[in-house]
Backbone as CSV, one residue per row, in Angstrom:
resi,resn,N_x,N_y,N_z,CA_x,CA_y,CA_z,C_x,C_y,C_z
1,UNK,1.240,-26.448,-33.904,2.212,-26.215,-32.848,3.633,-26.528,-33.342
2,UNK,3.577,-27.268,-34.245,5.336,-27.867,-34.510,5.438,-26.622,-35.540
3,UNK,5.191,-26.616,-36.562,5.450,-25.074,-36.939,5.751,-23.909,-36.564
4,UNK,4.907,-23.722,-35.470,5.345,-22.524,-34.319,6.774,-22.698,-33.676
5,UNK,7.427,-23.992,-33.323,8.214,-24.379,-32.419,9.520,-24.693,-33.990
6,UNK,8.960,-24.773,-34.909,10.087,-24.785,-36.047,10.532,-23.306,-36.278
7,UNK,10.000,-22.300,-36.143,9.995,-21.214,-36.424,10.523,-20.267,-35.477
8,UNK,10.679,-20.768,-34.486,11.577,-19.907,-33.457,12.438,-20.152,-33.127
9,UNK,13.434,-18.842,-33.003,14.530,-18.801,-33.126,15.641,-18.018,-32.234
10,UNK,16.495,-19.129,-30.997,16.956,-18.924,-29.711,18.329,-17.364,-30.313
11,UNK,17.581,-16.256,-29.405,18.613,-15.099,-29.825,19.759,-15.324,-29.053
12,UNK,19.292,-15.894,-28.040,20.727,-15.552,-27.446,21.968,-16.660,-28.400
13,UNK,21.843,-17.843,-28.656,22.117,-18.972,-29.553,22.725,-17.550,-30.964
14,UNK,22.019,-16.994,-31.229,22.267,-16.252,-32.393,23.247,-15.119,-32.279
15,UNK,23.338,-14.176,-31.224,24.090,-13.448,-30.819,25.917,-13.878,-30.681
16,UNK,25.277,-15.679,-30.023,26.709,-15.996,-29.492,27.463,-16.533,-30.073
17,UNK,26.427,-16.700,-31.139,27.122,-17.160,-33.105,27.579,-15.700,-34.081
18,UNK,27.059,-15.290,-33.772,27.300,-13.880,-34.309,28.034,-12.823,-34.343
19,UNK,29.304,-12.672,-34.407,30.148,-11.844,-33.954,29.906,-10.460,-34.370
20,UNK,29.105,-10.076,-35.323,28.641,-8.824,-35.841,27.614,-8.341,-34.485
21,UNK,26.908,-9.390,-34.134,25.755,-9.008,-33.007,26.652,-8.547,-31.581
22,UNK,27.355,-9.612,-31.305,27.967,-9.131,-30.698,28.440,-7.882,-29.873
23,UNK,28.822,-6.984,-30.822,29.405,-5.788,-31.059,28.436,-4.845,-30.379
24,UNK,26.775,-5.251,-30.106,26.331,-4.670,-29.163,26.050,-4.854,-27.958
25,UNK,26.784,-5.553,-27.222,27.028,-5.904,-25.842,27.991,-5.628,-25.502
26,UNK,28.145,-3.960,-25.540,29.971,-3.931,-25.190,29.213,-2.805,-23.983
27,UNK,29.917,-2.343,-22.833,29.910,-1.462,-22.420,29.688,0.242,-23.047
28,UNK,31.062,0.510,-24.005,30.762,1.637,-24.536,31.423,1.094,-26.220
29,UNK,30.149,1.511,-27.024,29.990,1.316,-28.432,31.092,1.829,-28.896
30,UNK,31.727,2.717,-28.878,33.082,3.181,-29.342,34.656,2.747,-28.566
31,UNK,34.629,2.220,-28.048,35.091,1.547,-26.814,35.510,0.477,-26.072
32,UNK,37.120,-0.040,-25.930,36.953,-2.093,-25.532,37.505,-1.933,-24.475
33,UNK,37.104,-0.678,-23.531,37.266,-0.347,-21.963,35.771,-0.744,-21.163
34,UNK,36.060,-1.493,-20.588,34.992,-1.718,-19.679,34.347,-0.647,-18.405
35,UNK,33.099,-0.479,-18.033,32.362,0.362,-17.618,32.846,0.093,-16.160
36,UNK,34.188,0.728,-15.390,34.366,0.597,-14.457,33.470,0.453,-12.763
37,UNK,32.397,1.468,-13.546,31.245,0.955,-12.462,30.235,-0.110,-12.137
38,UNK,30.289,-1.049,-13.619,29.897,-2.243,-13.260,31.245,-3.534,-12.392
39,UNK,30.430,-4.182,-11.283,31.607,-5.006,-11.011,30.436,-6.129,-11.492
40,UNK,31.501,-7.745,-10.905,30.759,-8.443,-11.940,31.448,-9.630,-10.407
41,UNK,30.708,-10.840,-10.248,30.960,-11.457,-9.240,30.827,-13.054,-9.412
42,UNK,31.508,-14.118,-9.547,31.429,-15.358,-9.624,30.245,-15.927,-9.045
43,UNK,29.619,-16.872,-9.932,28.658,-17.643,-9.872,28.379,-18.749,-11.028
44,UNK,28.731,-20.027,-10.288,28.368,-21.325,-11.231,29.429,-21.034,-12.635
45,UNK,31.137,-20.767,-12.055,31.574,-21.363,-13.039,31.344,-19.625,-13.906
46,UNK,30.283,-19.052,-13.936,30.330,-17.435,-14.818,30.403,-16.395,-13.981
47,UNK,30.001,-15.353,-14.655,30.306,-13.992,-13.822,28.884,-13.275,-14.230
48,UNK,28.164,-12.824,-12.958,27.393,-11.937,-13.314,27.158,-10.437,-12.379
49,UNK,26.549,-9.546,-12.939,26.605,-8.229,-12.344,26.566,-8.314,-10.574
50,UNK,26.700,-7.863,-9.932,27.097,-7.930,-8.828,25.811,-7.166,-8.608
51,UNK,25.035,-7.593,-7.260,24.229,-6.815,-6.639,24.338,-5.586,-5.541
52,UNK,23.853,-4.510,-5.560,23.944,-3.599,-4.335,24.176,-3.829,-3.148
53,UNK,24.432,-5.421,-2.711,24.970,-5.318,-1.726,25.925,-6.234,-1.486
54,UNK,26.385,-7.088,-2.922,27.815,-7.449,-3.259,28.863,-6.629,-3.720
55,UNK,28.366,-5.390,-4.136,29.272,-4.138,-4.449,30.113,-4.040,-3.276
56,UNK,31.731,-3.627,-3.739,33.035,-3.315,-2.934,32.866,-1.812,-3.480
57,UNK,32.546,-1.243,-2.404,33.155,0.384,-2.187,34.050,0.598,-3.098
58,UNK,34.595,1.920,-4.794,35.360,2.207,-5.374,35.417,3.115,-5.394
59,UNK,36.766,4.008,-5.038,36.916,5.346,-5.233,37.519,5.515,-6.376
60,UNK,36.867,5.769,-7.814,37.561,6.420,-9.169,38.575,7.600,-9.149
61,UNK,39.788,7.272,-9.728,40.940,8.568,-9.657,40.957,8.743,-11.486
62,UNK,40.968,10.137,-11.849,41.302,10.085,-12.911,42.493,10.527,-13.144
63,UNK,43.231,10.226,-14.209,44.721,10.836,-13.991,44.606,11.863,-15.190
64,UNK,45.188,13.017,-14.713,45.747,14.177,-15.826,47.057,13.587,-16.731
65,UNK,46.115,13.923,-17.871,47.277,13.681,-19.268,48.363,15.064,-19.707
């Protein structure tokens, strides 16, 4: 058992060390614009995805270039 428990290895711990890993937790992979349709809502100090019925109504405008 201690072998087993020597041998594993916390990803998230690794990710948040990792700045290369990182790079795949972005919204859009080509991209350091955030996915306007996720909202994201305070809890304990962090922020997490907002549920379907913490969602605020958004009407998206796109503007002509």
């Amino acid at each position: 058992m201690a072998r087993l428990r020597a041998a594993v290895v916390c990803e998230w711990t690794e990710t948040v060390n990792t700045p290369a890993a990182q790079v795949r937790f972005k919204h859009f992979i080509n991209s350091d614009k955030r996915d306007p349709n996720v909202q994201v809502v305070p809890e304990r100090e962090q922020h997490r995805p907002a549920t379907p019925y913490e969602r605020i109504p958004v009407t998206l405008v796109e503007e002509n270039a």
